[in-house]
VEXBA-421723 format. One line per 10 residues: number of its first residue (from 1); for each residue x, z, y of C-alpha. Coordinates in steps of 0.001 Angstrom, whole numbers. Layout:
NUM	X/Z/Y  ... $
//
This chain:
1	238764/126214/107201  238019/126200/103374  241229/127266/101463  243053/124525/100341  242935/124473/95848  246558/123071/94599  246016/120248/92349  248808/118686/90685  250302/117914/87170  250415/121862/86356 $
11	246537/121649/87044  246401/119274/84175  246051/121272/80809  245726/119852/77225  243877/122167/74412  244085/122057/70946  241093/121645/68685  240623/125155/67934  240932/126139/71657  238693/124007/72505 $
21	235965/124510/70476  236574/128841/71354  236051/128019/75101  233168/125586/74956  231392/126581/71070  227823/125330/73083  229227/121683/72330  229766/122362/68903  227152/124705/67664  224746/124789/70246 $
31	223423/128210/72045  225488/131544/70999  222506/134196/70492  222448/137946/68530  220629/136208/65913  216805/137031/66942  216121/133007/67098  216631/130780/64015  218686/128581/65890  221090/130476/66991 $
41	224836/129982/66142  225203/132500/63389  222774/130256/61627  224386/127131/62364  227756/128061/61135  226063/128920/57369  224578/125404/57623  227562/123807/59052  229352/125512/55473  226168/125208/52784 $
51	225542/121356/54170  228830/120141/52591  227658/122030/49321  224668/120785/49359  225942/117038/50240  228045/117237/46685  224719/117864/45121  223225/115456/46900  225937/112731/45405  225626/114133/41529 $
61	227865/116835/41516  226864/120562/40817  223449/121434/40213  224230/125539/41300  225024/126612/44578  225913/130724/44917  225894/132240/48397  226009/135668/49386  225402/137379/52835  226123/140157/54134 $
71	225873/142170/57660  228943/140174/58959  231040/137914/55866  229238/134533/54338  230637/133024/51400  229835/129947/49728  230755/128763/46147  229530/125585/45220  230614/124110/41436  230942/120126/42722 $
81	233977/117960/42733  236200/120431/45046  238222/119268/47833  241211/117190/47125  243909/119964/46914  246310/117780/48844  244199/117810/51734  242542/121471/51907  244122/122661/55298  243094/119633/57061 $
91	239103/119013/56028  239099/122617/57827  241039/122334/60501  241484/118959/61577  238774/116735/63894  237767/113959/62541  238991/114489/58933  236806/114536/56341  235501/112557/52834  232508/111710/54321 $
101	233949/108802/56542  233885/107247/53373  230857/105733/53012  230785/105248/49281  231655/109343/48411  229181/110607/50676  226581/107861/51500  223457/109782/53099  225192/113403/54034  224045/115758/57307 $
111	227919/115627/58769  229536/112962/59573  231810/113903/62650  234303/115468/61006  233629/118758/63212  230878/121390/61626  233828/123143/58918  236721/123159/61765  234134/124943/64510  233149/127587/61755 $
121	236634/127866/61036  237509/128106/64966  235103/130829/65237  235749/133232/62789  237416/135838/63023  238552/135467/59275  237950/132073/57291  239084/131548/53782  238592/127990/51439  239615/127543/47994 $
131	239525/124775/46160  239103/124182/42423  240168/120749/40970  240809/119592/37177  242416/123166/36465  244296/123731/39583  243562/125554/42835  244915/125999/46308  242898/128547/49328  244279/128844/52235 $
141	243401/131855/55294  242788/131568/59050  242299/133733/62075  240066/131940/64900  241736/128827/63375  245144/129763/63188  246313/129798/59467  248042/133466/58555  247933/132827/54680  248588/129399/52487 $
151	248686/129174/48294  250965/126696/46603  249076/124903/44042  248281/127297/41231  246864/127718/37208  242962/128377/37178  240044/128483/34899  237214/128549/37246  235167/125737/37176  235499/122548/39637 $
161	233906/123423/43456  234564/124890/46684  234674/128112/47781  234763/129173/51579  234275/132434/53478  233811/133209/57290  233185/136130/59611  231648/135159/62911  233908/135730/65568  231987/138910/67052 $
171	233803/138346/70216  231818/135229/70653  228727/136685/69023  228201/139759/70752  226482/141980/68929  225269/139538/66423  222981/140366/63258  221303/138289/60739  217575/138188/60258  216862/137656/56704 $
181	213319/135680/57227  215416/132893/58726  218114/132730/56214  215970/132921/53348  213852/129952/55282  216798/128216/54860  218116/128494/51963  213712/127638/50406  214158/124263/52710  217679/123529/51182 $
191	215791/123644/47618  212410/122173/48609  214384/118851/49741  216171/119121/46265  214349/119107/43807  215562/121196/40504  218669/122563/42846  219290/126450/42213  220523/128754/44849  221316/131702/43638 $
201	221360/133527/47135  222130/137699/47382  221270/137980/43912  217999/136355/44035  217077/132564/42201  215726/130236/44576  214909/126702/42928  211599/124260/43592  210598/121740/40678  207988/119914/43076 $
211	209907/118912/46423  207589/118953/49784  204386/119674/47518  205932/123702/46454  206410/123684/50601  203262/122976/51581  202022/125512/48911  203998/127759/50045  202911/127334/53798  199038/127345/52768 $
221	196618/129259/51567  194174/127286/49336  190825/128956/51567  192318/127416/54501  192954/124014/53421  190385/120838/53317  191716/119199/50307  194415/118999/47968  197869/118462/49430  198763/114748/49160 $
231	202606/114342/48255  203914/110923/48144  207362/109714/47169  209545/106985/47508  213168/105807/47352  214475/108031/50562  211265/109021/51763  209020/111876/50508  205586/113101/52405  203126/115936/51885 $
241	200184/116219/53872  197227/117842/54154  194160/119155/56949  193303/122683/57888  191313/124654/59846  193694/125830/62223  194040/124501/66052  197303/122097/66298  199432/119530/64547  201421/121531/61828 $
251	205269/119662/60994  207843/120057/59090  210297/117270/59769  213765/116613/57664  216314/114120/57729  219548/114041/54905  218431/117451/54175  218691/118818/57815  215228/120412/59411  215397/118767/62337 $
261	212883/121226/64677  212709/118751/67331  211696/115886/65137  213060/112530/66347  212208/108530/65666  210838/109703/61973  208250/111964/62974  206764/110054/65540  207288/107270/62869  204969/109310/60913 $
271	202681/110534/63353  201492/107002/64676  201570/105999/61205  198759/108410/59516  196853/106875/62886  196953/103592/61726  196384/104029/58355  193265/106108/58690  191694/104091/60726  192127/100893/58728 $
281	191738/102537/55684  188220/103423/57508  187937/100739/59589  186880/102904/62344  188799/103374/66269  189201/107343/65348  190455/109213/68522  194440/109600/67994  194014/113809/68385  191085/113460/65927 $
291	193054/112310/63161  195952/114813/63734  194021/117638/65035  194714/120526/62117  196953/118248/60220  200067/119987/57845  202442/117784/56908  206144/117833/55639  208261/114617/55761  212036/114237/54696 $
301	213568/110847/54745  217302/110099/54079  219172/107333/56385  222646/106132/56627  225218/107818/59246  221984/109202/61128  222494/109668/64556  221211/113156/66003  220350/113887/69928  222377/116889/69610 $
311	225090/118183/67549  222657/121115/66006  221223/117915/64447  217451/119410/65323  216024/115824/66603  216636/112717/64840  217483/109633/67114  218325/106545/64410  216468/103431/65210  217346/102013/61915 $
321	217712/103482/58663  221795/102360/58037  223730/101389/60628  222927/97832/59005  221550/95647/62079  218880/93862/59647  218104/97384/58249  214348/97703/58738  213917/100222/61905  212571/103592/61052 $
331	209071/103643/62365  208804/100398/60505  210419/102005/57285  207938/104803/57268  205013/103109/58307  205216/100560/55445  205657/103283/52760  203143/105303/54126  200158/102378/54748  200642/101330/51064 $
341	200867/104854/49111  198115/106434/51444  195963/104019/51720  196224/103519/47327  196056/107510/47253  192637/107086/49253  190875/104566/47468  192067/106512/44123  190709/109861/45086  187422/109432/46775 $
351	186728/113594/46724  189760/113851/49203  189359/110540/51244  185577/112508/52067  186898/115307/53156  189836/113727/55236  186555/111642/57036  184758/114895/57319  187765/116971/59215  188193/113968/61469 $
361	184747/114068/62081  184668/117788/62936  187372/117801/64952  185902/114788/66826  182804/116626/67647  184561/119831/68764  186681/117519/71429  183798/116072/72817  181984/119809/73137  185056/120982/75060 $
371	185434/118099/77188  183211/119386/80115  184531/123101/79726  187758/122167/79972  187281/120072/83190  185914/122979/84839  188731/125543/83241  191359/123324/84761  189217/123234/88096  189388/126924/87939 $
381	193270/127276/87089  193744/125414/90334  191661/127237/92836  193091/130410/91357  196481/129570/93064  198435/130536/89418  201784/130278/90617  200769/132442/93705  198516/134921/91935  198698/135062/87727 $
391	202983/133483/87473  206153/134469/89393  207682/131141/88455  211497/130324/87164  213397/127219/88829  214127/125747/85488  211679/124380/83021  212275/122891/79452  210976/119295/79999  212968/118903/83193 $
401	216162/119733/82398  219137/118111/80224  221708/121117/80007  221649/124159/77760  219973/126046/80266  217194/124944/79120  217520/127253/75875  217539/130396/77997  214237/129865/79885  211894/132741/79329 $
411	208087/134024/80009  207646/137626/80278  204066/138714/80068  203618/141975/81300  200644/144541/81827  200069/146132/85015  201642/145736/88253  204073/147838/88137  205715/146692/85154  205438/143294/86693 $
421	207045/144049/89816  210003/145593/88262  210412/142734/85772  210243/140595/88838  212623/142043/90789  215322/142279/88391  214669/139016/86601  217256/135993/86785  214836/133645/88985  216644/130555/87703 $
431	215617/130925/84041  212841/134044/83552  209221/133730/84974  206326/136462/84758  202856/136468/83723  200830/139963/84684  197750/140297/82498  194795/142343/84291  193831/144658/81527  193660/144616/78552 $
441	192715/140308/76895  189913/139651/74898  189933/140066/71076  189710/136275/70389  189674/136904/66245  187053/134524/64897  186311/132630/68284  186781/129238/68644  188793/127695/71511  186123/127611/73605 $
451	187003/131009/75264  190471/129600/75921  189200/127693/78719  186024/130106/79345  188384/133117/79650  190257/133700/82949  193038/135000/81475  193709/132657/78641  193132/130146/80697  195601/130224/83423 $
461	198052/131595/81106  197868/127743/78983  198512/126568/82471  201455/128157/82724  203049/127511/79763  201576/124060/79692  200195/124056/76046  197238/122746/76256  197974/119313/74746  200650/120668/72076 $
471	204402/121942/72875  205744/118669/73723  205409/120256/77607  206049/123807/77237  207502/125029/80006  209248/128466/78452  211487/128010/75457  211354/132055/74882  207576/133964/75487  208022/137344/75514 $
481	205533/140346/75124  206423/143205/77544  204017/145580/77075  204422/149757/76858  205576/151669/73986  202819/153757/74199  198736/152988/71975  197822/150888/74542  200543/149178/74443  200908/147998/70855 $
491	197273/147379/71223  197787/144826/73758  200728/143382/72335  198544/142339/69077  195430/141183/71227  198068/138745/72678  199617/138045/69001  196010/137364/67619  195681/134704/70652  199062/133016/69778 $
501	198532/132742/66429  194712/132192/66305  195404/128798/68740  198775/128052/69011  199981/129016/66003  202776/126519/66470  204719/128521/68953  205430/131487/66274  206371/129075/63817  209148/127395/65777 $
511	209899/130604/66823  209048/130877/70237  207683/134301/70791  209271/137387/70997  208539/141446/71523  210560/142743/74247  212063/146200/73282  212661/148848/76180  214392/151899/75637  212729/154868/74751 $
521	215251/157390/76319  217923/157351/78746  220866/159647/78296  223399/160233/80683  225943/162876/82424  223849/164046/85463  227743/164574/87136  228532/161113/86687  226007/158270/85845  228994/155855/84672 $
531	228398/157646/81686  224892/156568/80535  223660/155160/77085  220046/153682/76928  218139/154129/73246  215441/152330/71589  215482/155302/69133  215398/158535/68488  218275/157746/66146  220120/156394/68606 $
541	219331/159571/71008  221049/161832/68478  223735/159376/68251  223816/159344/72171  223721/163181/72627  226714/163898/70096  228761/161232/71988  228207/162585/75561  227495/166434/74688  229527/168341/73360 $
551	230067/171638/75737  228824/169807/78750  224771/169825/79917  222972/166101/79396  220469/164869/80869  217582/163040/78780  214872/160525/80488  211900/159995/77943  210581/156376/79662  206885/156314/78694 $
561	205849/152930/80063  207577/149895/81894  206639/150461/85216  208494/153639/84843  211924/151981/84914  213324/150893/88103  214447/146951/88635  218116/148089/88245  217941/149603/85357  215602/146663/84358 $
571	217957/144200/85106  220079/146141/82559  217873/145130/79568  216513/141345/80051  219773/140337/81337  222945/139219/78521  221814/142983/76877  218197/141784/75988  217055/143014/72619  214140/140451/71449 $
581	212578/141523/68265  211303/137056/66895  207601/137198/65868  208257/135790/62132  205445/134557/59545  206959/135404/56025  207040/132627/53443  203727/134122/51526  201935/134397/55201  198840/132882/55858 $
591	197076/133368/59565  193545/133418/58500  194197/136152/55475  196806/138258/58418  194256/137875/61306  191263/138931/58870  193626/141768/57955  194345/143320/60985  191788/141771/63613  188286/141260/61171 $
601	185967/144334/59734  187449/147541/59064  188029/146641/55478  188709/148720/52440  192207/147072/52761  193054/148081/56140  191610/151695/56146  193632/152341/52997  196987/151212/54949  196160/153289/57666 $
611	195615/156489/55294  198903/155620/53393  201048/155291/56457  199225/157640/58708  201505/159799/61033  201168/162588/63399  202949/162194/66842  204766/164579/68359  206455/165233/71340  210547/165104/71301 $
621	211520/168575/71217  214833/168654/73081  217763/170961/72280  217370/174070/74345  220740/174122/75564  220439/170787/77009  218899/170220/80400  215962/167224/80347 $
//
């Protein structure tokens, strides 16, 4: 008979805020994370802080915003109204407290819960705020929300703002580091969607004079572009848009400031939108994936007390643009402001209305050349049992399911067998699938998607993450590349980049694909195996031999490929110890010039890199006096 569980009033149990929000951060901030994704919730606790700076802005008040980063401390010193001095301790550690339930100080602002300050404050080890008001100021300290230091009101001649500081929690955040790509992609989308704001961030100026339009620049390369970038603005909506030559719908989606990853009601606003405008600006039935096929478009609109599907705030959910029921809805908000100001921007600029025809046109012709190929691909991906032969499957996929699991799903593609039948064996079956390439893929540079469905390979492996038609399907929220640390390896590794990013390029920007980094060396007590230390180093061998030598004999395992390493020790590394290294396009990145780079002709560029950074490799020469 089951054991009887006591259940009575001393099962009952009442937390307070910060408790709370330390045993269950997911509901707060969303998925923990080291860092190595950009939404992870180091991330979201410098937006949780920077969005209340940049909501003063947003009101009138302070046109600087200073922030500095470090390896583990953030602090934030904006120069707008300051917090009311009386009322300091509780905007950052009380729920539900905050200016910005007062719809006339903070009218179109990111947080309106009440929550985002008090779960950064909750989950820091140290948290500071200081406020400057009219010649007075008050700060006050906390531990993981507990206050251990208050001022009294004091003298000052610092200038009117707030100032906060935090240091994640690294008992939460295990391990945790910041990537500077993502940060400084945030702190570029905090000044693209204000115009004329300055961030001075780590002692660098970051300010755009052009909104959406210095984006869109900044995301393109003139070569790979069909026309000019269209950027339209109106009262609470702004839009740049333009076509390429790349494979897939290109978005970047914003809503009170917030990139909202996901989207929500506004971009599909916008999306069926350009549809209808097109093709009654043409007055032709276009295909819906002709007019968005190689599309790049940014679009920020501002509501009233949005509503978000999550509390990350990455998908917008508002039907209506205030919570006003005679408010116009948002599809029909954008659509109106888009069908007048596009369509005018057409007939006024007849070079770029013939090139818009001619993409659509292109891209129309292409669909109808694949059509038949890709009837017989998909034939082919099902007589080639995949999830028998090509995928060890996971029991969780992204579209079918609600919970945060779903942010931990993962694709390992692997080369060989035996790499794949470790991975397999030690993989967590609920969330991590594998995909085992036979040799080495095609070099797909300069090939149009034709060999997708033509090659075997990339074929079946579309069908398994279910990308064919765009990511709204994928079935992996993490793709990682597991290949050997050895030539062939890396070689590998960038024929699979160069198929990623020549078409799906989507999946690297919203950061979906990873390098999986193995250790190089194992180092251990041969007496006792309780004492081992894995590195992905030969910095962190040394480190590893001075902490287990000393007088005794070590013994040192140089791992030269995957299939090398048992499933035990496997489990060891893609388990909660995973290193993922993101795949990351710099700001100043284009695909077409990078692929030419490294995947076209052996170009004077390329073969003067190689010189410059040429290196002889030699075997590890072990100390003598320890046994390997």
């Amino acid at each position: 008979m089951a054991e009887q569980v006591k259940y009575d009033e001393s099962s009952i149990r009442s937390l307070d805020w910060k408790e709370h929000i330390r045993l269950r951060p997911g509901m707060y901030i969303g998925k923990l994370g080291d860092g190595s994704a950009a939404d992870d919730g180091i991330y979201v606790l410098v937006k949780e802080i920077a969005d209340n700076s940049i909501d003063e802005h947003t009101m009138g008040f302070g046109k600087t915003i200073d922030i500095k980063i470090s390896e583990h401390r953030v602090e934030v010193r904006d120069y707008g109204r300051g917090i009311p001095l009386g009322k300091v301790v509780d905007c950052v550690s009380k729920i539900n407290t905050g200016g910005k339930y007062d719809s006339g100080a903070f009218q179109k602002s990111v947080g309106l819960n009440g929550v985002g300050t008090k779960a950064v404050n909750a989950l820091s080890s140290y948290f500071k705020v200081q406020s400057f008001r009219e010649g007075k100021t008050k700060w006050v300290e906390f531990r993981k929300g507990e206050i251990v230091t208050e001022s009294g009101e004091e003298d000052t001649n610092q200038r009117n703002g707030t100032l906060m500081i935090f240091e994640p929690d690294n008992t939460i955040f295990k391990n945790y580091h910041y990537i500077p790509q993502f940060l400084d992609n945030m702190i570029w989308n905090y000044c693209y969607l204000n115009a004329g704001l300055t961030i001075n961030y780590n002692g660098q100026k970051f300010v755009s004079q052009n909104g959406l339009l210095d984006l869109l620049r900044n995301k393109t390369d003139e070569d790979s572009i069909r026309y000019p970038i269209i950027h339209l603005k109106g009262s609470d909506i702004e839009i740049a848009m333009t076509h390429g030559n790349q494979y897939g719908e290109e978005y970047y989606s914003f809503v009170n400031g917030q990139y909202t990853t996901q989207g929500g009601t506004h971009l599909m606003a916008f999306r069926q939108s350009l549809v209808d405008t097109v093709r009654d600006h043409f007055g032709k039935d276009y295909a819906v994936e002709d007019i968005r096929a190689s599309i790049i478009a940014a679009v920020s609109v501002r509501v009233q007390e949005p509503v978000f599907e999550s509390q990350t705030k990455t998908k917008l959910g508002s039907s209506n643009i205030s919570p006003d029921p005679n408010s116009p809805t948002v599809r029909t908000f954008v659509n109106d402001f888009l069908k007048a100001k596009l369509d005018n921007f057409l007939h006024m600029n007849p070079a770029v209305k013939e090139a818009l025809k001619k993409r659509i046109e292109q891209s129309e012709r292409e669909r109808k050349e694949l059509a038949g190929i890709k009837k017989l691909a998909n034939e082919r991906a099902k007589k080639a049992s995949l999830h028998n032969k090509k995928l060890r499957d996971c029991r969780i996929h992204l579209p079918d399911v609600k919970s945060d699991d779903r942010y931990e799903t993962t694709l390992f593609i692997t080369e060989g067998d035996s790499a794949s039948g470790s991975i397999t064996k030690s993989r967590n079956v609920q969330t991590q699938g594998v995909f085992s390439l036979r040799g080495k893929p095609l070099n797909c540079f300069g090939l149009t998607k034709k060999v997708v469905y033509e090659n075997e390979e990339f074929n079946l492996l579309q069908h398994a993450l279910d990308i064919e038609e765009g990511l709204e399907n994928l079935r992996f929220n993490r793709i990682v590349i597991a290949t050997d640390a050895d030539v062939d390896g890396m070689h590998i590794r960038l024929l699979m980049l160069t198929f990623f990013l020549q078409f799906f390029p989507d999946l690297v920007r919203n950061g979906h694909l990873y390098i999986l980094q193995t250790p190089l060396f194992r180092v251990r007590n041969p007496r006792n195996h309780k004492e081992t230390i894995y590195c992905y180093s030969d910095e962190e061998r040394q480190k590893a031999l001075k902490k287990l030598g000393g007088n005794k004999k070590v013994e040192i395992t140089r791992f030269k490929g995957l299939g090398e390493i048992s499933p035990e020790e496997f489990g060891k590394f893609i388990g909660e110890n995973i290193r993922l290294e993101p795949v990351i396009l710099e700001k100043e990145t284009t695909i077409p010039k990078l692929l030419t780079y490294y995947m076209g002709k052996n170009t004077p560029e390329r073969q003067r890199f190689i010189i410059d950074n040429l290196r002889v490799e030699k075997d590890v020469v072990e100390d003598p006096n320890l046994a390997a």
